[in-house]
C-alpha positions in Angstrom: -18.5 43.5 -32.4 -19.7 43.4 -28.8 -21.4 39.9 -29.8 -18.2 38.3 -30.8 -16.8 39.8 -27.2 -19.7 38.1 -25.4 -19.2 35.1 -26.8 -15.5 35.1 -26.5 -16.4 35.9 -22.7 -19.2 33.2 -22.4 -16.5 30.8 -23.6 -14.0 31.9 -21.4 -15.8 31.1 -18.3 -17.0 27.6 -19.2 -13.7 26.6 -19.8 -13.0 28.7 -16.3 -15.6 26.6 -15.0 -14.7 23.7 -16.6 -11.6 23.5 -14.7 -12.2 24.7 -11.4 -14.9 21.2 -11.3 -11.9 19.0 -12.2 -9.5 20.8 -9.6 -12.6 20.0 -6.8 -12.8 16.1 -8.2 -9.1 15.8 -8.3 -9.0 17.4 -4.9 -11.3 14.5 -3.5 -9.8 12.1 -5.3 -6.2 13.0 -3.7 -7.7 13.3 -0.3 -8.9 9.4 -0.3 -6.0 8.0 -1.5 -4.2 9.9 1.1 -6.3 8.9 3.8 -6.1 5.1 2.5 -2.5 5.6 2.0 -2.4 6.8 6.2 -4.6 3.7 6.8 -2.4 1.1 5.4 0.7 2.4 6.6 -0.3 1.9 9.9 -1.8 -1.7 8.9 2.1 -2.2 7.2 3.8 -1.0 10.4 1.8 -2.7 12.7 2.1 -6.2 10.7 5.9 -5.7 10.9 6.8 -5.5 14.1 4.1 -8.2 15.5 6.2 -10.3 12.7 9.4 -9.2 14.6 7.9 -9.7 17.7 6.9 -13.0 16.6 9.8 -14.3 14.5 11.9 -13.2 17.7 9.6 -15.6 20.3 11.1 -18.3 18.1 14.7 -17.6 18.5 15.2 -15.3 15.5 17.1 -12.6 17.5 17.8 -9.7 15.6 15.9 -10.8 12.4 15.9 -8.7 9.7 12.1 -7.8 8.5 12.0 -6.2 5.1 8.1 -4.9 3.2 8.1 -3.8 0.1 4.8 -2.9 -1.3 3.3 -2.4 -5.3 0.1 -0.1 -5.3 -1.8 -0.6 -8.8 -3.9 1.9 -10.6 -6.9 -0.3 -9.3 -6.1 0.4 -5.5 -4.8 -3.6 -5.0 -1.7 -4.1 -3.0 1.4 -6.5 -3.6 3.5 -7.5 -0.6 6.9 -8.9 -0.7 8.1 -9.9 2.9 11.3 -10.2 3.1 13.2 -12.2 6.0 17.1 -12.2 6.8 18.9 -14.5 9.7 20.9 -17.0 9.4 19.3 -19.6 11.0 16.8 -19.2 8.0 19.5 -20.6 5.2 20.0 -23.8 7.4 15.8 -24.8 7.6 14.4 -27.4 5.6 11.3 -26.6 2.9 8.5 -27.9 5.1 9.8 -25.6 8.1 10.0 -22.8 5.8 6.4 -23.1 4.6 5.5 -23.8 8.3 6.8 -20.3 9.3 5.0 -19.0 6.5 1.6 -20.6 7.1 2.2 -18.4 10.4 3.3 -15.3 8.7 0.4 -15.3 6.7 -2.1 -15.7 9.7 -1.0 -12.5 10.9 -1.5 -10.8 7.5 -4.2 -7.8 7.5 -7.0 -9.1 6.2 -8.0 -6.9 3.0 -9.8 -8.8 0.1 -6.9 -6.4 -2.2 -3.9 -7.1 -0.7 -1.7 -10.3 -1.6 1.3 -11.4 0.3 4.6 -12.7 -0.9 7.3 -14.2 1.6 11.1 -14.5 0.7 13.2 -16.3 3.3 
């Protein structure tokens, strides 16, 4: 009888075990992605407002700056930019892509981010 108990107890505490090792790993795990989650909110807030700094320099007044971000599984980053003034509507396709040729310069330069621009 007290060999059954001892192995009832022996399992017990590898399973104990067990999970207390996943808790630490999913501990670390949570801690990077919030310190990569702090680092790329700054990058996002930063890349806004030189954008409506920017967009302002060229007579945009008051233009409307919209990010919206997808986070994957894998860590990569989708960026839709989104930009709303009027003057926008009236510009022609080629001075659309030349404001975002310029956009895109000022994009933060991470190999797993990708950029999208509505206007």
């Amino acid at each position: 009888m007290s060999e059954k108990r001892f192995g009832i107890f022996t399992v017990l505490l590898i399973l104990i075990i067990i999970f207390c090792m996943k808790g630490t790993v999913m501990s670390r795990e949570n801690k990077q992605r919030a310190e990569e989650n702090r680092y790329f909110l700054t990058l996002e807030q930063e890349y806004v407002q030189s954008t409506r700094e920017y967009l302002r320099e060229q007579g945009f007044h008051n233009c409307g700056v919209m990010m919206t971000r997808v986070t994957y599984e894998d860590g990569s980053r989708e960026y839709t930019v989104r930009l709303h003034h009027r003057k926008l509507t009236g510009m022609t396709g080629g001075d659309k892509r030349t404001l975002m040729n310029r956009l895109s310069q000022a994009e933060f330069g991470h190999e797993t981010c990708i950029f999208k621009y509505d206007l």
